[in-house]
BAPADO-86021 format. One record per residue: x, y, z of N, C-alpha, C in turn. Coordinates in steps of 0.2 Angstrom, whole numbers, padded with zeros to 4 digits, always signed. Each point is the difference from the previous one (the first is absolute). Layout:
XYZXYZXYZ;...
***
This chain:
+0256-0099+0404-0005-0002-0004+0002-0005-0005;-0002-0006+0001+0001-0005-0005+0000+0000-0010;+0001-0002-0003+0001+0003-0006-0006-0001-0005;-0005-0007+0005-0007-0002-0003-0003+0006+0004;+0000+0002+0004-0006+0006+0003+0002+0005-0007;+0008+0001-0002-0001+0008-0003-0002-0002-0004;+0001-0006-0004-0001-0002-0006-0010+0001-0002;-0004-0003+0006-0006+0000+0000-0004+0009+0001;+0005+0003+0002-0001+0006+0003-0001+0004-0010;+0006-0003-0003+0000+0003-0007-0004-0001-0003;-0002-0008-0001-0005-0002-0003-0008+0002+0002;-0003+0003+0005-0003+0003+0000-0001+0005-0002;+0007+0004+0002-0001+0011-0004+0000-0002-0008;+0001-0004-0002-0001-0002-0007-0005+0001-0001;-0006-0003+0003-0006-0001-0004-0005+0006+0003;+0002+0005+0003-0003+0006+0003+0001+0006-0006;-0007+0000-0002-0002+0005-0006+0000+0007+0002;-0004+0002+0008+0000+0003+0002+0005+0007+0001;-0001+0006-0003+0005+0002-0001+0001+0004+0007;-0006+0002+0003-0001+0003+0008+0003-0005+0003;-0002-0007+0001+0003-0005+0004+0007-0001-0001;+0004+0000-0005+0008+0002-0001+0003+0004+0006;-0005+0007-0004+0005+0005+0003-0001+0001+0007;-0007-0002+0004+0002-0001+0007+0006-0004+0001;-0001-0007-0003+0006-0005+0001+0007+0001+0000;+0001+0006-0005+0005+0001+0001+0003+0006+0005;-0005+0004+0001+0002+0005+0007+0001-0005+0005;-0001-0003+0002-0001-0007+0005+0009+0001+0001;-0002-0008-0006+0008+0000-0003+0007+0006+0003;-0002+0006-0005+0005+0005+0004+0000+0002+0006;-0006+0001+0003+0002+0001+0008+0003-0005+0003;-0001-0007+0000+0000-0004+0006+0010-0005-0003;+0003+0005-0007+0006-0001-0001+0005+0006+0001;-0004+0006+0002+0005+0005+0001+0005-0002+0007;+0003+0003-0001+0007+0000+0005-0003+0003+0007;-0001+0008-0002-0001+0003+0007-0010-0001-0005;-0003-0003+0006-0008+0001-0003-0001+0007+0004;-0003+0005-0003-0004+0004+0004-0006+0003+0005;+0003+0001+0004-0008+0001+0005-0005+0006-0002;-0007+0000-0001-0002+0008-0002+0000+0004+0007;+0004-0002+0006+0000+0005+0005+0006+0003-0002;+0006-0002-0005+0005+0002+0000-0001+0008-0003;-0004+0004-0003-0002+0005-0002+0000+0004+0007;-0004-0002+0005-0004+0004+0004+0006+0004+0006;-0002+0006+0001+0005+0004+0003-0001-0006+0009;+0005+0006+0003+0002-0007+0008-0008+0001+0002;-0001+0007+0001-0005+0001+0004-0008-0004-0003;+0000+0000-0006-0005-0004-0002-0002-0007+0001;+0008-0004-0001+0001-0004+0002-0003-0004+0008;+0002+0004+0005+0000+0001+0003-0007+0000+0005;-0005+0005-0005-0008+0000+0001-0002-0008-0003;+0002-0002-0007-0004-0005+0000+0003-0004+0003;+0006-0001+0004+0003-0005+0005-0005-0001+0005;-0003+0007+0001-0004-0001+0007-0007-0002+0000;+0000+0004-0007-0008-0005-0002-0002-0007+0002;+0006-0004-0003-0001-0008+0000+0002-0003+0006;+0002+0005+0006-0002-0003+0006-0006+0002+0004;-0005+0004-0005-0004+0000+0006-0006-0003-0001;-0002-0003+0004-0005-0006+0001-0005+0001-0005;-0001-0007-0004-0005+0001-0005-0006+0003+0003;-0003+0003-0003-0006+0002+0000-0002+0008+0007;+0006+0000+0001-0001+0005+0006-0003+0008-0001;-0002+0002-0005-0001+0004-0002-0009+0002-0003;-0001-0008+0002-0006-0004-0003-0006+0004+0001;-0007+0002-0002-0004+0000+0004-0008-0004-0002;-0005+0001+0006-0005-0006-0002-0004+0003-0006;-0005-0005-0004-0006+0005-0004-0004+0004+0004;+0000-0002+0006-0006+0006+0003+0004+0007+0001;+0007+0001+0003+0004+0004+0000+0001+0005-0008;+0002-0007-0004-0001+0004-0007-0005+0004-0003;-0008-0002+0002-0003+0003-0001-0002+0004+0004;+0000+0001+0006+0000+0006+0004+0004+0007-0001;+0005-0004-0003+0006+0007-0001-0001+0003-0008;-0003-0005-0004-0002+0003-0007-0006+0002-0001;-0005+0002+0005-0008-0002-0002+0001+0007-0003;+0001+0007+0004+0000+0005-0006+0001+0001-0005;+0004-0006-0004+0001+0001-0007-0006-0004-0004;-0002-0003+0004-0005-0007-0005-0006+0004+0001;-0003+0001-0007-0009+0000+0000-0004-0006+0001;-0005+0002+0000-0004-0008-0001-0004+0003-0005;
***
């Protein structure tokens, strides 16, 4: 990074009044300068792991169903 980008980079968080807009800007900041960044899988036991692993290969939508299917399988709960 060049030392006019940091320099522009300053001058901008200068003029930000914003005290919410900060402190997201600064969460940023820390995460993306930590040494080891953390994963929020890094909590998850293996086995959990594991299931959402399997999750994210199974083909979007496969679990999908149509609205006529939806409403066929809910109609016992809907009044009219």
């Amino acid at each position: 990074m060049t030392s006019t980008l940091k320099q522009t980079l300053i001058d901008k968080i200068q003029l930000i009044e914003d005290e919410s807009l900060l402190t997201l800007l600064n969460s940023e900041v820390n995460y993306f300068t930590q040494k080891n960044i953390a994963d929020v899988t890094n909590s998850l036991s293996k086995e959990d792991f594991e299931e959402l692993s399997n999750l994210m290969k199974e083909p979007f939508g496969e679990d999908t169903v149509s609205l006529d299917e939806y409403k066929k399988e809910t109609a016992r709960w809907r009044t009219k």
